[in-house]
KEDORO-650961 format. One record per residue (C-alpha): y, z, x; chain; residue in three letters. Coordinates in steps of 0.25 Angstrom, whole numbers. Layout:
N
+-------+-------+-------+--------+---------+
! north !    up !  east ! cadena ! residuo !
+-------+-------+-------+--------+---------+
!     Y !     Z !     X !      A !     ALA !
...
+-------+-------+-------+--------+---------+
end
This chain:
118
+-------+-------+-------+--------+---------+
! north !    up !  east ! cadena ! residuo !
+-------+-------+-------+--------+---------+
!  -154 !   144 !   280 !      A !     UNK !
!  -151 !   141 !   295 !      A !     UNK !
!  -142 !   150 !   300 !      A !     UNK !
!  -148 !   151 !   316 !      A !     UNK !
!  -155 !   141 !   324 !      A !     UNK !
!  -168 !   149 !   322 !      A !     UNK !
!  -165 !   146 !   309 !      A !     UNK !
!  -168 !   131 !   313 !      A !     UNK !
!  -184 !   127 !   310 !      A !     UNK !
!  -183 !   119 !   322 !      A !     UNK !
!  -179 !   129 !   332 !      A !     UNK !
!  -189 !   136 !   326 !      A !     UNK !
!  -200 !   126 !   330 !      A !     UNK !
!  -194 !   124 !   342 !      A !     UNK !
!  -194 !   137 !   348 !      A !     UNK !
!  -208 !   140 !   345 !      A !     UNK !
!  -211 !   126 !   351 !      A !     UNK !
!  -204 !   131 !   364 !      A !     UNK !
!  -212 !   147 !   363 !      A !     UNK !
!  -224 !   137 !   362 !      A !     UNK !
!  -222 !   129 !   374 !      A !     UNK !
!  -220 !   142 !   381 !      A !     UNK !
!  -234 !   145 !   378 !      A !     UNK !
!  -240 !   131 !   381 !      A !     UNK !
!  -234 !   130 !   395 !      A !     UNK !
!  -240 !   146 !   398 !      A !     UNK !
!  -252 !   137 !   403 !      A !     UNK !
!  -245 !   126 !   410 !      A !     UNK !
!  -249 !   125 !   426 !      A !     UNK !
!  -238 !   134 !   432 !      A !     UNK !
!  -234 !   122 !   443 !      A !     UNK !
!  -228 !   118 !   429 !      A !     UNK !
!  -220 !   131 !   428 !      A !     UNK !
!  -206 !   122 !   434 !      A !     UNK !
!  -212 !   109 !   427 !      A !     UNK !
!  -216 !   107 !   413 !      A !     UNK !
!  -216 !   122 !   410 !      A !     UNK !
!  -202 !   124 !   412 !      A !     UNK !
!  -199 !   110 !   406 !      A !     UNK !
!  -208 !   112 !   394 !      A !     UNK !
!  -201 !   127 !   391 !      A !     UNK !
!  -187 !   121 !   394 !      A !     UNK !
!  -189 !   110 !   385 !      A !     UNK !
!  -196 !   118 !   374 !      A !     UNK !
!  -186 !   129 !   374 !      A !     UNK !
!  -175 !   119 !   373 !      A !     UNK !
!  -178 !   115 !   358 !      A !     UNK !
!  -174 !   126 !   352 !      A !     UNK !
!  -162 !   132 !   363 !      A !     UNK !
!  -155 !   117 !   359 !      A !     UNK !
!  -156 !   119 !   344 !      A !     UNK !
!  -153 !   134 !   346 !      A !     UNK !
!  -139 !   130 !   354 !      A !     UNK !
!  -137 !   118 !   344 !      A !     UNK !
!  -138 !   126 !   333 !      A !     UNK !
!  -127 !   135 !   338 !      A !     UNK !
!  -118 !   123 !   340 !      A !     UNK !
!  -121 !   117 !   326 !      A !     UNK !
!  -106 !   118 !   321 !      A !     UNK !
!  -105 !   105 !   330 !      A !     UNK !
!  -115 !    96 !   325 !      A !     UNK !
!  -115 !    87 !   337 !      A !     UNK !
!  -119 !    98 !   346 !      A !     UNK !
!  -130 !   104 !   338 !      A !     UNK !
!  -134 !    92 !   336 !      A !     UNK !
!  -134 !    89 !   352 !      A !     UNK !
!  -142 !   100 !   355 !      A !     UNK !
!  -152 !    97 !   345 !      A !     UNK !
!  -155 !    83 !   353 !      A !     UNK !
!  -155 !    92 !   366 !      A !     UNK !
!  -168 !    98 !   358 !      A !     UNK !
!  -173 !    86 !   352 !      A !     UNK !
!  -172 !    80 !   367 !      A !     UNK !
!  -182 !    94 !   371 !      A !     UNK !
!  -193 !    90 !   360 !      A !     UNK !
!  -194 !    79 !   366 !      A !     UNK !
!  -196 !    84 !   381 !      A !     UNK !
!  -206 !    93 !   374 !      A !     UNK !
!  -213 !    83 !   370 !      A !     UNK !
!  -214 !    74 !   383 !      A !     UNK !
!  -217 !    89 !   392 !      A !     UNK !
!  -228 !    92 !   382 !      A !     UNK !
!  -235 !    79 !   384 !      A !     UNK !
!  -233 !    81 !   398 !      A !     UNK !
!  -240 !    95 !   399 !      A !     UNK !
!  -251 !    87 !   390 !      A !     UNK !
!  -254 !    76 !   399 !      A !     UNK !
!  -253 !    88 !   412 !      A !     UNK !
!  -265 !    94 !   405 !      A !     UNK !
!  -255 !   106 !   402 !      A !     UNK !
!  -257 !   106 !   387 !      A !     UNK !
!  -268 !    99 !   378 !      A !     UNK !
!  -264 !    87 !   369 !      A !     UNK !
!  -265 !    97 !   359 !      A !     UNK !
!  -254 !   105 !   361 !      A !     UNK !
!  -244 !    92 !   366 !      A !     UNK !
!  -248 !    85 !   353 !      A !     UNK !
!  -243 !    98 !   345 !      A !     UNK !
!  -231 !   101 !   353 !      A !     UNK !
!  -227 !    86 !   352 !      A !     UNK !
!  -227 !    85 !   338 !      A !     UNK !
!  -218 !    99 !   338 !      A !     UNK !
!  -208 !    93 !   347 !      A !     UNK !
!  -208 !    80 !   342 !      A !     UNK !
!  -205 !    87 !   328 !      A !     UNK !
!  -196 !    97 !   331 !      A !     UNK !
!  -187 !    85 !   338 !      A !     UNK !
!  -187 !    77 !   324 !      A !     UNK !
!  -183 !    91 !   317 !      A !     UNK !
!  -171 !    93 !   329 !      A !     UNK !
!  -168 !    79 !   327 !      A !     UNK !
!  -167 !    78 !   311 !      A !     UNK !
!  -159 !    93 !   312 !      A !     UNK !
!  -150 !    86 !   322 !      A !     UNK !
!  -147 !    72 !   311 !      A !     UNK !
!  -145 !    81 !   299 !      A !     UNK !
!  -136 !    90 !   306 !      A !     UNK !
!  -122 !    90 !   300 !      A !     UNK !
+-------+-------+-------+--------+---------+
end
């Protein structure tokens, strides 16, 4: 039974996504520190803060359902930063592969949550 947004499987996935981003960019170049280390932690921690703050608005179906696009809309940047660090030598195609796949299906799972809400 859901009765918080933790409760939610895909704030779950989410948010250890975002913890493991914060791991991976540990070993980014630190010129990146105001580049794609910021952009990749603000991207990552947006997921799950935009379901979090939907999910307190769910009475209104229309503006859960706009902060779920705002989160759908951050998978995909993950995505794109991801195969960024990956072609800058930052991370190993490896880890983009896996991390793709994560945000590529955590944005289907946001979206089919968003076109069965009420």
């Amino acid at each position: 039974m859901i009765q918080d947004f933790k409760d939610l499987s895909i704030y779950q996935r989410s948010y250890k996504a975002a913890m493991d981003m914060y791991k991976i960019v540990k070993v980014f170049p630190r010129e990146e520190l105001f580049g794609l280390i910021s952009q990749i932690k603000r991207a990552s921690t947006s997921v799950p803060l935009n379901i979090a703050e939907g999910y307190g608005k769910k009475e209104s179906p229309n503006e859960f359902k706009r902060f779920l696009m705002m989160s759908m809309g951050s998978c995909n940047e993950m995505r794109v930063l991801l195969e960024m660090s990956k072609d800058l030598g930052f991370i190993d195609e490896a880890v983009q592969k896996e991390y793709d796949r994560e945000y590529d299906e955590l944005g289907r799972m946001i979206n089919s949550l968003r076109v069965k809400w009420k």
